[in-house]
C-alpha positions in Angstrom: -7.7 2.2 -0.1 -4.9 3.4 2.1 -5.9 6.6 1.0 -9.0 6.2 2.2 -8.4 4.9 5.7 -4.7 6.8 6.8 -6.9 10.4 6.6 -9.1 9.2 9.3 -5.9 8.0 11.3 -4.4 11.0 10.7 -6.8 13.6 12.0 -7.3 11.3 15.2 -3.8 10.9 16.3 -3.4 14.9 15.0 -6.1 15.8 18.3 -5.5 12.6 20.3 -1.4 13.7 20.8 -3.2 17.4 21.3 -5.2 16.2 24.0 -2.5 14.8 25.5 -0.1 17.3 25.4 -2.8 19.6 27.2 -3.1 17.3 29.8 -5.9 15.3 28.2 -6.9 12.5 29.6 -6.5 9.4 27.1 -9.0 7.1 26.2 -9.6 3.6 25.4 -8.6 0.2 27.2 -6.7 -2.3 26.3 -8.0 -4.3 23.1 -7.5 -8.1 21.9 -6.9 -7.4 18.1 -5.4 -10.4 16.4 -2.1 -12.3 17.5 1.4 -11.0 15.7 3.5 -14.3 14.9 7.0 -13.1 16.2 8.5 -15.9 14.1 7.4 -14.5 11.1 9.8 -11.8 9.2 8.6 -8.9 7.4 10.8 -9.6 4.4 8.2 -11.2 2.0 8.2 -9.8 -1.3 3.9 -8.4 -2.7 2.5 -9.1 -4.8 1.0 -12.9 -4.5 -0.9 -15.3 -6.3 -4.4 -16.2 -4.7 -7.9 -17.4 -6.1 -9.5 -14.3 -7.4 -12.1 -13.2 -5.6 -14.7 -11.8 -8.7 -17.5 -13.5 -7.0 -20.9 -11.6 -6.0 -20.5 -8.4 -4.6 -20.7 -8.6 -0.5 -23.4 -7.2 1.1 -24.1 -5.2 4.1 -24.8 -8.2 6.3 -21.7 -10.1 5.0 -20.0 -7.3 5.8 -21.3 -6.9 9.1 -20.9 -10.5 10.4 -17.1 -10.8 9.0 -16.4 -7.1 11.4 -18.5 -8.9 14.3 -16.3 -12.4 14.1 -13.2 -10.2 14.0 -14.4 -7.9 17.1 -15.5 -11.6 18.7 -16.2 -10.6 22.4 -14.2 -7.7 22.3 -16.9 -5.0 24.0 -14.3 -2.2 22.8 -14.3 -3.2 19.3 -16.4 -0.1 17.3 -17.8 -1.1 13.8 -19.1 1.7 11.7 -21.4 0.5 8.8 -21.9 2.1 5.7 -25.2 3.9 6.9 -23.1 5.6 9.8 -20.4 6.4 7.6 -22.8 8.2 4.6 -24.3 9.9 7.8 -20.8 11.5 8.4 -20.1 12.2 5.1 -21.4 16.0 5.2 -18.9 16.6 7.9 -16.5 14.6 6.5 -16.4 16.9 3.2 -16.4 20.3 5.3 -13.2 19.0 7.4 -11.4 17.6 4.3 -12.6 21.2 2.9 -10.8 22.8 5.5 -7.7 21.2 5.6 -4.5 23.0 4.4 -2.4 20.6 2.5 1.3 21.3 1.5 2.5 20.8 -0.7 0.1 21.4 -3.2 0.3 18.8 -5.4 -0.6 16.4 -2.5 -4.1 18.6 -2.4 -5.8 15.2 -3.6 -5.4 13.7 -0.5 -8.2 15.1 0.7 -10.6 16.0 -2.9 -11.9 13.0 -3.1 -15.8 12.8 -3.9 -16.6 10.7 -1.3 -20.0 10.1 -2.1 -19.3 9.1 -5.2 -16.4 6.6 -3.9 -19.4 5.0 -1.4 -21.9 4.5 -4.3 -18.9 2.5 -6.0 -18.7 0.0 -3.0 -20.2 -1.6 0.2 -18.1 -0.8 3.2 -17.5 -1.0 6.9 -14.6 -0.5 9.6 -13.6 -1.8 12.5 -11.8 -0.3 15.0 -9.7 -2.0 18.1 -8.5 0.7 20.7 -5.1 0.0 21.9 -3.8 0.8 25.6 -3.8 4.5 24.9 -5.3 7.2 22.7 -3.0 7.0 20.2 -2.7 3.2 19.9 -5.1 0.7 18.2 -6.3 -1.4 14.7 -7.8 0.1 12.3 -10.0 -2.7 9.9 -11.7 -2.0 6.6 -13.6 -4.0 4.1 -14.6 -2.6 1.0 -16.6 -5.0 -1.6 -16.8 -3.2 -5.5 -19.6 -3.7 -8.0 -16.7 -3.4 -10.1 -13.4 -5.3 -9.7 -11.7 -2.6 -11.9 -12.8 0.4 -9.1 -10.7 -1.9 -6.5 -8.0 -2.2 -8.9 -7.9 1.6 -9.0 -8.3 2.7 -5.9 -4.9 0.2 -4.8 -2.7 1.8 -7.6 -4.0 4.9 -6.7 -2.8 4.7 -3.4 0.7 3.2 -4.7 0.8 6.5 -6.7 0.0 8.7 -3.9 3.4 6.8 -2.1 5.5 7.9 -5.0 4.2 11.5 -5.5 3.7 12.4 -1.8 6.1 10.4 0.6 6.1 14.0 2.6 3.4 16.4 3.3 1.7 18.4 6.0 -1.9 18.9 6.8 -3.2 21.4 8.6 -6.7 21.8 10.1 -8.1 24.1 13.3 -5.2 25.9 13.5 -3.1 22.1 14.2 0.0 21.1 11.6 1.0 17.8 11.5 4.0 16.1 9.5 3.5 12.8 7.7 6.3 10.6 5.9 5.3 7.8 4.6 7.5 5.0 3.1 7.0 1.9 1.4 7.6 -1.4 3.1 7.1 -5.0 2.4 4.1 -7.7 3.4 3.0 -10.7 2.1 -0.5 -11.5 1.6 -2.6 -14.6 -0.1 -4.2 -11.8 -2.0 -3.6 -11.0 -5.9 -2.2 -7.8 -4.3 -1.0 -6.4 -1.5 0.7 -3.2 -0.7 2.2 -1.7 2.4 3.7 0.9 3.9 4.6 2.9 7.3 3.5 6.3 7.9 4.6 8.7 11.1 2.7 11.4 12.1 4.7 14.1 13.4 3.1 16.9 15.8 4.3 19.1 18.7 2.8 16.1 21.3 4.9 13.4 20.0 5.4 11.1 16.8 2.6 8.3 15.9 3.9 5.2 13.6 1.2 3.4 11.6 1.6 0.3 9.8 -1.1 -0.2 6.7 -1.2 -3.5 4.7 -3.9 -3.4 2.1 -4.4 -6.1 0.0 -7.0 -6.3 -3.3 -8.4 -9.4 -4.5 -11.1 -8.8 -7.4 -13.7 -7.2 -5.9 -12.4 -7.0 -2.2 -10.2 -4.2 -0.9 -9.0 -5.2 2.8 -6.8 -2.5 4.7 -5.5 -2.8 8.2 -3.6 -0.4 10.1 -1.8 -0.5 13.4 -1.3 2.7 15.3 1.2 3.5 17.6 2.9 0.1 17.6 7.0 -0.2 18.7 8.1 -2.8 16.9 8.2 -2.6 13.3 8.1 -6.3 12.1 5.2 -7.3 14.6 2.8 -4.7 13.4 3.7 -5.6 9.7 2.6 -9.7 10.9 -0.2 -8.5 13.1 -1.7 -6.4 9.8 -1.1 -8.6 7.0 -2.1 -12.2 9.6 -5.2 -9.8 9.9 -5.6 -9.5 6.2 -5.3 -12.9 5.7 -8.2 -13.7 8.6 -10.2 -11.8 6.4 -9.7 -13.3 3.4 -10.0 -16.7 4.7 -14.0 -15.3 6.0 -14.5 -13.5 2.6 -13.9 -17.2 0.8 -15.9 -19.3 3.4 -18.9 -16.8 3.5 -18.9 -17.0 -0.5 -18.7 -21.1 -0.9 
C-alpha cells in the first residue's frame, strides 16, 4: 500500500515545490485533520495483535461514509472514489510510463498494472490540505476480496524499503531525490508498517510520514506531508489509522 499512495505524493510535492520556486502561488487552506497526542512517543514496536478483520468485503458506500466521517465538516477535505480514480487511470499509466526511475532496479515503482490492482480491491482516498502546497494528510482505504492480496501488497511495500531506500524519479524534464527509511508505529492492527520518506528537489526538501497498517481484508495508509516534527506526525498517522479501524469494526457489527 505505501507503494501505492507515496507515488501520488511524490509527483505532487515534485510540481508543488516547482511552482513555488517559480513564484507559484501555493494552494490550499488550513485543514483540521485529526489531533496528534504529544504525550504519546513514537517508540512502539509493529507489529500488534488485533481482531482480524476477514469479514465481508467493504463496499463503495462503506467506504464512502467512513472518508465522509473522517473529512466531518471539513469543506477542504477531497475524497476520490474508486469511479474517479479508474477514470484517471489512463493518465495515470502514461505518467508512470514516462517516468525515468534510477536506479533500475527500483523501475517497479512505477510498473504496476494498476487496473488489475483496482479489480483486486474497493478503494477511496481522502485528502486534508495543510497550510501550504506542500503540506497535508493523505488517507486511503483499500478493502480486498482476498485477505491474501492485502497481505501482499504490505510485504511488498516492506520489500520495496529494503531494496530501494534511495532512488530518483524523473518526469517532464523534473528530478527529484527520495530516501526513505523505516521507522516505528504502533497500531491495533495485525500489521502495521511505517516509514519516513523526503523528497528532495531544487525548491526545497518535503518529509512524509506513512503508517500503513493491514488487518485481513483492510489496508489503511496515512501519510502526512510536510510535517516538522517527527514524533507528532508518526501519532497523528497511526491515531488516524486507529480512527479508522475503530469505523471499519462498528460499520461491520
Amino acid at each position: 500500500m505505501s507503494k501505492n499512495v507515496l507515488l501520488p505524493l511524490t509527483i505532487a510535492a515534485m510540481f508543488a515545490l516547482a511552482g513555488c520556486a517559480s513564484g507559484g502561488a501555493e494552494t490550499g487552506d488550513p485543514s483540521a485533520p485529526a489531533e496528534a497526542k504529544p504525550e504519546a512517543t513514537a517508540s512502539a514496536t509493529a507489529g500488534n495483535s488485533a481482531k482480524p478483520a476477514n469479514g465481508a468485503q467493504l463496499d463503495a458506500q462503506t467506504l464512502a461514509d467512513i472518508a465522509q466521517e473522517i473529512a466531518g465538516e471539513n469543506s477542504d477535505a477531497q475524497i476520490i472514489d474508486e469511479d474517479a480514480m479508474r477514470a484517471q487511470l489512463p493518465m495515470a499509466e502514461q505518467n508512470m510510463k514516462s517516468m525515468k526511475i534510477e536506479p533500475a532496479k527500483c523501475a517497479s515503482i512505477v510498473s504496476a498494472d494498476l487496473k488489475a490492482e483496482f479489480d483486486k480491491m474497493n478503494m477511496i482516498t481522502l485528502a486534508l490540505p495543510g497550510d501550504t502546497a506542500v503540506e497535508g494528510v493523505q488517507v486511503a482505504i483499500a478493502s480486498y476480496t482476498d485477505p491474501a492480496d492485502a497481505t501482499a501488497n504490505i510485504e511488498q511495500s516492506q520489500k520495496m524499503l529494503e531494496d530501494c531506500s534511495t532512488f530518483s524519479m524523473t518526469m517532464q524534464g523534473q528530478k527529484v531525490e527520495m530516501k526513505v527509511s523505516e521507522i516505528t508505529a504502533k497500531t491495533k492492527a495485525a500489521v502495521t508498517e511505517a516509514n519516513r520518506s523526503v523528497v528532495s528537489v531544487p525548491g526545497g526538501e518535503i518529509p512524509t510520514i506513512a503508517v500503513s497498517a493491514q488487518d485481513g481484508r483492510n489496508l489503511i495508509s496515512v501519510s502526512v506531508m510536510g510535517g516538522s516534527n517527527e514524533a507528532d506526525d508518526i501519532n497523528q498517522a497511526q491515531d488516524l489509522v486507529n480512527s479508522v479501524l475503530t469505523m471499519i469494526e462498528e460499520k461491520a457489527s
